[in-house]
C-alpha positions in Angstrom: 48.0 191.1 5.1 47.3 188.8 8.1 50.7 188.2 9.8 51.4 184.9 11.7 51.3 186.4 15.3 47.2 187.9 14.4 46.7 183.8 12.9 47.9 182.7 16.1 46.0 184.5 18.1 42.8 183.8 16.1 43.5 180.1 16.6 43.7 180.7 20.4 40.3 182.5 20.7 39.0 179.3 18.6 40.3 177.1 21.2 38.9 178.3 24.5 36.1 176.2 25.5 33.1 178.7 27.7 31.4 176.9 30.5 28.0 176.5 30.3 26.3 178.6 32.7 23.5 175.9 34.4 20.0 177.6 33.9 18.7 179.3 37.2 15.2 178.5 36.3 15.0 174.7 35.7 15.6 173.8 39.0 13.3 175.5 40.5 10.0 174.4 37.8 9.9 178.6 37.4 7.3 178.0 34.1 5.5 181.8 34.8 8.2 184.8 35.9 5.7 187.2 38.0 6.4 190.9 38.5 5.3 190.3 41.7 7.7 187.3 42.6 10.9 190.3 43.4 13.0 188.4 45.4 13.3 186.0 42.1 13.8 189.3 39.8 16.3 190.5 42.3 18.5 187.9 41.5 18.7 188.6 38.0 19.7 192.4 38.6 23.0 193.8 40.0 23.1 195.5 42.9 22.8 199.0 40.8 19.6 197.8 39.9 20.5 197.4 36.6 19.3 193.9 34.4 21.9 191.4 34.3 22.8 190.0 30.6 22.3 186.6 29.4 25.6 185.5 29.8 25.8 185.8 33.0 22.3 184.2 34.5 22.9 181.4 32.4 19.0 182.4 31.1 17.2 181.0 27.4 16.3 184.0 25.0 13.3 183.8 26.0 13.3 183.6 29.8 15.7 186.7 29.7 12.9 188.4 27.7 10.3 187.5 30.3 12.5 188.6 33.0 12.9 191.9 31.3 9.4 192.7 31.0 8.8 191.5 34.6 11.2 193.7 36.0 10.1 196.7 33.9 6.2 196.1 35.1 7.9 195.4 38.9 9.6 199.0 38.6 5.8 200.3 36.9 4.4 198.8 40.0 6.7 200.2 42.8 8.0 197.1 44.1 11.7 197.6 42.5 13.5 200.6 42.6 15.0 202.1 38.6 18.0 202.5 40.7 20.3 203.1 44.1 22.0 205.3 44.9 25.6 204.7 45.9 27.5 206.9 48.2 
């Protein structure tokens, strides 16, 4: 049994309008992510080294796909670390 405060709610979460993150790869003309382009991949990771999500690079499916498999042949290669440490 729903009660009227859970239909309320509901209705709120309906309403809230998400900004659309602009894509960071359109203004640039980025057509080919390299593995070997790391200060691009850098800004796609966090600063544990850790892959951002979609949400918030504002990347297509399949540009976050690409980025993924850059980053994982960039870390293959050497030229990104798997992680940091943090003191």
């Amino acid at each position: 049994m729903t009660s009227k405060k859970n239909k309320l709610r509901a209705a709120k979460l309906l309403q809230r309008r998400y900004k659309k993150k602009p894509n960071p790869l359109n203004p640039e003309r980025i057509v080919y992510i390299d593995y070997k382009d790391v200060n691009l991949l850098q800004r796609f990771m966090s600063d544990r080294s850790k892959l951002r999500a979609r949400r918030m690079t504002g990347a297509d499916v399949q540009q976050q796909r690409d980025i993924a498999t850059a980053v994982k042949n960039a870390r293959e290669m050497a030229l990104l670390p798997y992680t940091k440490r943090v003191a």
